[in-house]
C-alpha positions as CSV (number, residue, x, y, z in Angstrom):
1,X,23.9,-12.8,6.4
2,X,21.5,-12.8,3.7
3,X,18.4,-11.6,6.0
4,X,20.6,-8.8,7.1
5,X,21.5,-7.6,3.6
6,X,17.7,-7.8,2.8
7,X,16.6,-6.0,6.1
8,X,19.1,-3.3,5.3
9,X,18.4,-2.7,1.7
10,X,14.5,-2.4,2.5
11,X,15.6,0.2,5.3
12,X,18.1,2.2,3.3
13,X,17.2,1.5,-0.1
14,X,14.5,4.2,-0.2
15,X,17.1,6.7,1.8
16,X,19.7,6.0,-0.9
17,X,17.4,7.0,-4.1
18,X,16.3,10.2,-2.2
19,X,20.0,11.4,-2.0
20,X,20.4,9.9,-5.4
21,X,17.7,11.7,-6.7
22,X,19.1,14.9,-5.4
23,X,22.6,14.8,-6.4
24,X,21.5,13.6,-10.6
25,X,19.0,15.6,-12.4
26,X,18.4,12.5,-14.6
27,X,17.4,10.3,-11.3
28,X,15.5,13.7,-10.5
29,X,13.5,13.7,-13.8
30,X,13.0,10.1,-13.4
31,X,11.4,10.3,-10.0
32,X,11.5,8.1,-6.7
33,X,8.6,6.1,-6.8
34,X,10.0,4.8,-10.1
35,X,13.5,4.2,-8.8
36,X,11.9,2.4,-6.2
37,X,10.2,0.6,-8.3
38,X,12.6,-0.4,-10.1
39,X,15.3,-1.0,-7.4
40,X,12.5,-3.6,-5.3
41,X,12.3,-5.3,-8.7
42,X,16.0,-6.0,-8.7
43,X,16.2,-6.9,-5.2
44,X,13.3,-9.3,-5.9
45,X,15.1,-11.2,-9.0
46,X,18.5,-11.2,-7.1
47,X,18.0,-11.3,-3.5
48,X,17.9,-14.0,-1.0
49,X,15.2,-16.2,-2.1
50,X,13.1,-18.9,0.4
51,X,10.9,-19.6,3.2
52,X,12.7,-17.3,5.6
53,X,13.0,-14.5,3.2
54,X,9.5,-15.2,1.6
55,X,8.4,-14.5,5.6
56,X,10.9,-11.6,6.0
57,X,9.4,-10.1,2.6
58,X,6.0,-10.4,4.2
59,X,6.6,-9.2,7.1
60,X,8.5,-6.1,6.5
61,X,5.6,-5.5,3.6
62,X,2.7,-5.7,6.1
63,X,4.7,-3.4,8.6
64,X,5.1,-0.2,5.9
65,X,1.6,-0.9,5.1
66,X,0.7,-0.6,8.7
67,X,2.9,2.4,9.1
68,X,2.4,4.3,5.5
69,X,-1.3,4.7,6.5
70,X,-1.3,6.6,9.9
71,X,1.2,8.5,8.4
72,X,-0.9,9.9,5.4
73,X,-4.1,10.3,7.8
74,X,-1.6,12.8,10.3
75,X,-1.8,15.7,8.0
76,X,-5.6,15.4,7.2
77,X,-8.0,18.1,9.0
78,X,-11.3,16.7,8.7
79,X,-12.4,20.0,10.2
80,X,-11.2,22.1,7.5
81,X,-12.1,19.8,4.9
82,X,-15.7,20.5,5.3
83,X,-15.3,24.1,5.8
84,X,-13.3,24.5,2.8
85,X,-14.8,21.4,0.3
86,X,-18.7,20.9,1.3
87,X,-18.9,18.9,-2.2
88,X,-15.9,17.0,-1.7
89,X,-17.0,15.8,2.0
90,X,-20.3,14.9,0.5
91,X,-18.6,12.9,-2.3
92,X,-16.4,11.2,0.3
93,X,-19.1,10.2,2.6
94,X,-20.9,9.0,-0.3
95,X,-17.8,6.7,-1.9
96,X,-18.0,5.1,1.8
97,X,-21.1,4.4,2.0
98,X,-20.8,3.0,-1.2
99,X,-17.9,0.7,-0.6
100,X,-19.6,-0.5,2.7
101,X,-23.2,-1.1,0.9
102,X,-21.2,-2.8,-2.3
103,X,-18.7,-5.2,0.1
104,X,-21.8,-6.1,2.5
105,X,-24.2,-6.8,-0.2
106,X,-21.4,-8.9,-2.3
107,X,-20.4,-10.7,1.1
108,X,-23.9,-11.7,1.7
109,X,-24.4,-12.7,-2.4
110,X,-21.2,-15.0,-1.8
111,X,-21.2,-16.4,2.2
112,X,-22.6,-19.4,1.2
113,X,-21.4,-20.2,-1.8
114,X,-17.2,-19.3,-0.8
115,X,-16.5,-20.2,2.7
116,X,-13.4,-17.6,2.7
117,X,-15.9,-14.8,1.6
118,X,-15.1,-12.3,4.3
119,X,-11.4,-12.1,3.0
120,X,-13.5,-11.5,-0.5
121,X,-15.1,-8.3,1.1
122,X,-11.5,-7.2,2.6
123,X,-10.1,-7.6,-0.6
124,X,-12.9,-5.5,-2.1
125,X,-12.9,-2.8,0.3
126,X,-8.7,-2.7,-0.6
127,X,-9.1,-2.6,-4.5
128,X,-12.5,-0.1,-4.3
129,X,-10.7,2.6,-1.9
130,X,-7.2,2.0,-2.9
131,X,-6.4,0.2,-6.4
132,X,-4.0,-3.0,-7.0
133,X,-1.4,-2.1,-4.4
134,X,-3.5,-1.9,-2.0
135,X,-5.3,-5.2,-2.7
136,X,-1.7,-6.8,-3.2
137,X,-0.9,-5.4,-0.3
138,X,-4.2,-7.3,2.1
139,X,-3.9,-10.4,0.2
């Protein structure tokens, strides 16, 4: 019963501060992402606590993750992007290239001194391109 409360709250949770958010101008002003924030805390002090819901947890985190990023790349025109921001594409191919030359050349300092150090390069390429959440969310 516990694993079903938990799958529901991490289905409707975000659904419920949306219409929150709509219906009080103080939940308005003090945004979703914060109320969502805030609301996961919660759930994480109070909620079912264990193996199962440690795996449920991971689970369900590495399936948004795997989901939130197609979803941000459908609305990206490459195609206009150059057309519109030649100084911007350059920029971009440039952070890439130097997130690929930084993780390569760090994995190669490391390989032999970390057996695990491909994970270091994965967790690299996730805090370089994306910050802590994104690194928390590779572990």
């Amino acid at each position: 019963m516990e694993m079903a409360f938990l799958v529901a709250a991490y289905v409707l949770l975000p659904a419920g501060v949306l219409y929150l958010r709509r219906k009080s101008a103080l939940l308005d002003k003090i945004g979703t992402v914060i109320l969502c924030y805030g609301a996961g805390f919660v759930l994480g002090m109070l909620g079912p606590d264990g193996a199962a819901a440690a795996e449920l947890k991971n689970t369900v985190s590495s399936a948004a993750v795997a989901l939130a990023l197609p979803l941000l790349l459908f609305s990206v025109n490459v195609g206009a992007w150059s057309r519109l921001a030649g100084k911007a594409t350059l920029s971009m191919v440039l952070a890439f290239a130097s997130v690929i030359v930084v993780v390569s050349g760090g994995y190669f300092l490391v390989r032999d001194v970390i057996p695990a150090a491909w994970q270091l390069g994965g967790m690299a390429v996730g805090l370089y391109t994306g910050g802590t959440p994104k690194l928390a969310a590779i572990r």
